[in-house]
N, C-alpha and C positions, 0 to 999 in steps of 0.2 A: 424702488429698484433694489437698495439694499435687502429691506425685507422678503426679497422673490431671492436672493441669493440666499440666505439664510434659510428659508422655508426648503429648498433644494438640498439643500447641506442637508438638515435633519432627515428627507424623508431618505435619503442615497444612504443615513447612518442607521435608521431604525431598517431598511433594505438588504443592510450588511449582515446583521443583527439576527435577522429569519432567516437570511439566506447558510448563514452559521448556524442557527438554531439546529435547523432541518436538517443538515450535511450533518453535523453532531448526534442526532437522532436516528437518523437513517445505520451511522455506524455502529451507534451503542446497542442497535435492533439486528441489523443486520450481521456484520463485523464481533457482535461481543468476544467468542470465544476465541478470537484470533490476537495473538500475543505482538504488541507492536503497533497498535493500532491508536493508540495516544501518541504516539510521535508524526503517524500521518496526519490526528486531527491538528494538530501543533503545526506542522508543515502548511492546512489548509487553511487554517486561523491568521498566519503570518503572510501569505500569498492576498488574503481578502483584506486585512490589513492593509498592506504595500496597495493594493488595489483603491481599497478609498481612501488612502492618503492622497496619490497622483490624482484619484478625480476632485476632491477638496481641493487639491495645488492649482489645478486646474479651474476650475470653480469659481475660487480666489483669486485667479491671477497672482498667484506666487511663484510659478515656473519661468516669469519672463524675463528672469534674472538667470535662474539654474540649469538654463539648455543645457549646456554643455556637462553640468552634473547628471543630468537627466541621460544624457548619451553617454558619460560613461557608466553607470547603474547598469543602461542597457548592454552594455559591452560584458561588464563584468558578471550580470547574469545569467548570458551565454555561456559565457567563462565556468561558473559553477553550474551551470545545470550542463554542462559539457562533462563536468568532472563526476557529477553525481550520476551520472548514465545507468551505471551500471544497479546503484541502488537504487535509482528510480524505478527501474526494470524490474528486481525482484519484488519490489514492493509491489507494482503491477502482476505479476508472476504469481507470489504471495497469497492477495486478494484473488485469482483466478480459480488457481489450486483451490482455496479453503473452500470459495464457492460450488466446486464440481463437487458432484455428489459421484463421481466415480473412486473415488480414492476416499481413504478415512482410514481414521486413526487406528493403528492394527492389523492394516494391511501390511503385507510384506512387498519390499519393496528391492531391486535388483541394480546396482548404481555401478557402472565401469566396473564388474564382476564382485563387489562386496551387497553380501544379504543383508537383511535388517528389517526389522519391525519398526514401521511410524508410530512414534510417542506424542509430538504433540507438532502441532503449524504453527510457528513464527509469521510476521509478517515478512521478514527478509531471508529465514532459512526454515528446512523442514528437518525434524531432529529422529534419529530412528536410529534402535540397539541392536546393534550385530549379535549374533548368537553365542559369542564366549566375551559380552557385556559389556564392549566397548560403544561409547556414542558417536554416531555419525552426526556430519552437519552437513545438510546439502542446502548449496544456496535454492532458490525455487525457480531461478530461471533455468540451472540446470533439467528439470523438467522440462522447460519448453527446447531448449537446445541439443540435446540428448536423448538416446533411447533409453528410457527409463523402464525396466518391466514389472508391473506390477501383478500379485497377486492378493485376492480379497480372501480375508478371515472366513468367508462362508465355501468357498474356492476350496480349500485347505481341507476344510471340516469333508467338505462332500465326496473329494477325490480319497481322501482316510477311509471313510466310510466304504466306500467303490473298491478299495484294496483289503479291507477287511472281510467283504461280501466273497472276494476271491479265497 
């Protein structure tokens, strides 16, 4: 019986391990150009962590003692994923933005009446230089909350063009 416990443990460890691997891969494929994206795999690394720690605890029979640590964990994880709202948000935000292929890098972009050209996506803000070279920093849920107007670099060129013809 011991031995089926053991054999459990390893395979839930080597389980973790691909399930990391993959998640890790997916972002360094996917995610590479997007700045910030080592603190989300760090954030996902510590979550699958915490995860097979409790099922080992569990596994083991070593929670039959720590209930009540166990519920407070729970409480206090509420607690900070409460307070972390907002950055959780833009990081989803973040990741949205980079993946739309509507917007990119050199677009101009129009934010509560200040202009600005996107320089580069952060995973928590987007950064973009106003016309007399000041940087902006927009969080990137702002995008989702806000009327944001944008115009694309080919946009620019075509309507120049259109006024030049005139």
């Amino acid at each position: 019986m011991e031995a089926d416990i053991i054999y459990k443990a390893i395979i839930s460890i080597v389980i973790s391990i691909i399930i990391f691997a993959v998640i890790k891969m997916l972002m360094s494929s996917k995610l590479a150009n997007l700045k910030g994206t080592q603190k989300l795999l760090g954030l996902i690394s510590v979550i699958i962590v915490g995860i097979e720690l409790a099922f080992l605890g569990i596994l083991f029979d070593l929670f039959t003692i720590a209930a009540s640590v166990i519920a407070s964990v729970g409480v206090a994880f509420a607690l900070v994923s409460f307070a972390l709202q907002n950055h959780l948000k833009n990081m989803i935000s973040g990741i949205g933005l980079y993946m739309n292929k509507r917007i990119n890098i050199g677009d101009i972009i129009e934010v509560d009446g200040t202009k600005g050209t996107i320089t580069e996506f952060q995973l928590m803000k987007t950064v973009a230089v106003t016309e007399d070279g000041k940087f902006m920093s927009i969080p990137n849920l702002k995008f989702n909350e806000s009327v944001v107007l944008i115009s694309h670099k080919e946009d620019d060129k075509k309507r120049d063009d259109d006024i030049d013809k005139l």
